[in-house]
C-alpha positions in Angstrom: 90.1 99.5 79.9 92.9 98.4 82.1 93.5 94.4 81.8 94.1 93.7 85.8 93.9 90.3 85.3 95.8 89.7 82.7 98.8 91.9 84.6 98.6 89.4 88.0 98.8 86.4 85.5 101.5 88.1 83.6 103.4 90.3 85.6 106.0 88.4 87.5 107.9 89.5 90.5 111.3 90.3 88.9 109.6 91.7 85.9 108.5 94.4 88.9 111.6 94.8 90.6 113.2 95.3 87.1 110.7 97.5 86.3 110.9 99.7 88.9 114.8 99.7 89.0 114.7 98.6 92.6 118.5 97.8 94.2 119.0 94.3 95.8 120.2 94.3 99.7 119.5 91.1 100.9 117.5 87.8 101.1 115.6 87.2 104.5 117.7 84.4 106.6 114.5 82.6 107.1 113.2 82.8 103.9 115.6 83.2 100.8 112.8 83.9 98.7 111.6 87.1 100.5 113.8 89.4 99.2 114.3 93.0 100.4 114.9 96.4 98.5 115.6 100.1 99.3 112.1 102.2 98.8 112.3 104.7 96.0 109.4 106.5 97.4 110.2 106.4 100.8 114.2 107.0 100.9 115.0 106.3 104.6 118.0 105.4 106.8 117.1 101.5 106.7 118.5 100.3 104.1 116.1 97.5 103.1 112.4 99.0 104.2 110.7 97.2 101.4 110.2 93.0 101.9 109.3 91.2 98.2 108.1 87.8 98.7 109.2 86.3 94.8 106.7 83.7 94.7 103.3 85.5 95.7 104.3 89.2 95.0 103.3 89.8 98.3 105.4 93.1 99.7 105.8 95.6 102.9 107.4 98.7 103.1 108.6 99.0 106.8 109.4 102.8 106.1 106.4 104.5 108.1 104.4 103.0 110.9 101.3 102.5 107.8 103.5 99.6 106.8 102.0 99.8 103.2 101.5 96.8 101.6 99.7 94.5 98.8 99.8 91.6 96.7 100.7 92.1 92.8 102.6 93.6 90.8 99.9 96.7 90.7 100.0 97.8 94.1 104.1 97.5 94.1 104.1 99.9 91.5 101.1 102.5 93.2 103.6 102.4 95.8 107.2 103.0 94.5 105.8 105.8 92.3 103.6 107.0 94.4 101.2 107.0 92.1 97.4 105.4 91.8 96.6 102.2 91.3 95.3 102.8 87.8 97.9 104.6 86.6 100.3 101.7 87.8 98.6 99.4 86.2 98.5 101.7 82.7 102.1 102.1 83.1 102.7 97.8 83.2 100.2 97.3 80.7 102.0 99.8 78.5 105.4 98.2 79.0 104.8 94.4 79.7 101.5 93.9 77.2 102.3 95.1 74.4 101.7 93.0 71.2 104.7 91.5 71.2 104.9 91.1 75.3 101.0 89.0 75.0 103.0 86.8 72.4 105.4 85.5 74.7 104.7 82.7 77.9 105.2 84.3 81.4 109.4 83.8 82.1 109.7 82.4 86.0 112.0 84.5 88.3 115.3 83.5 88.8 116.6 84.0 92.7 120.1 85.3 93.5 122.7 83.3 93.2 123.9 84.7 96.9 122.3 83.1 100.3 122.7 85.3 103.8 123.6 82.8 106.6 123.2 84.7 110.4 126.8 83.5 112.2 127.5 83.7 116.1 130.9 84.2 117.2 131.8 83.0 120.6 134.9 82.5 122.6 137.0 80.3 124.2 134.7 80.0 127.5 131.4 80.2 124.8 130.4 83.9 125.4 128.8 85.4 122.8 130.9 87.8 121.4 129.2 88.7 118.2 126.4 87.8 116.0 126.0 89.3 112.2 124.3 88.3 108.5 127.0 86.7 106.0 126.2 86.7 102.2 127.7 83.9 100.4 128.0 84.8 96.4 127.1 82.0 94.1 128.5 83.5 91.0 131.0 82.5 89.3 
């Protein structure tokens, strides 16, 4: 029997996203801790299709018009795989509940140490002459 439960208590957000292998593009301007992702499955010109909120798991692909979606680290899974639900959730339990895994507290995500700041450039009479997303890195 697959231990659903357990996995939304356990499974955090980055444990997902590090899971899956999913590359970083940006955080949302209005939200730093929406994060969004390419889309293994769906491999499209937009760069960042797939939305991550960090704190509820909640997540969007914006790939196709269905707009899939859900709320743990399950669904994220069905989706980047393209597999079903219960085979996501084997393949977390297998990897994050092991023995050893059940042994250990939950670990909170950590954000990026970058922020994305939207920046309008105007001119001398105030025209807007430009408008773009600047990421600022933390890191040091």
């Amino acid at each position: 029997m697959i231990p659903f439960a357990e996995l939304r208590q356990r499974v955090t957000a980055q444990d997902a996203v590090e899971f899956l292998g999913l590359k970083f593009v940006r955080s949302d301007a209005k939200n730093a801790r929406q994060h969004r992702y390419s889309c293994p499955k769906c491999k499209t010109a937009d760069k960042d299709p797939l939305a991550i909120n960090m704190d509820t798991l909640g997540f969007t692909c914006f790939a196709t018009p269905q707009r899939p979606h859900g709320t743990d680290a399950v669904g994220l899974v069905a989706h980047c795989r393209d597999v079903s639900m219960s085979e996501a959730a084997k393949m977390l339990a297998d990897h994050f509940l092991t023995p050893v895994a059940r042994a250990a507290p939950p670990i909170a995500a950590e954000a990026p140490t970058s922020k994305v700041f939207t920046v309008t450039i105007t001119d001398k009479d105030g025209q807007v002459v430009g408008i773009g997303d600047i990421c600022i890195d933390d890191t040091r």
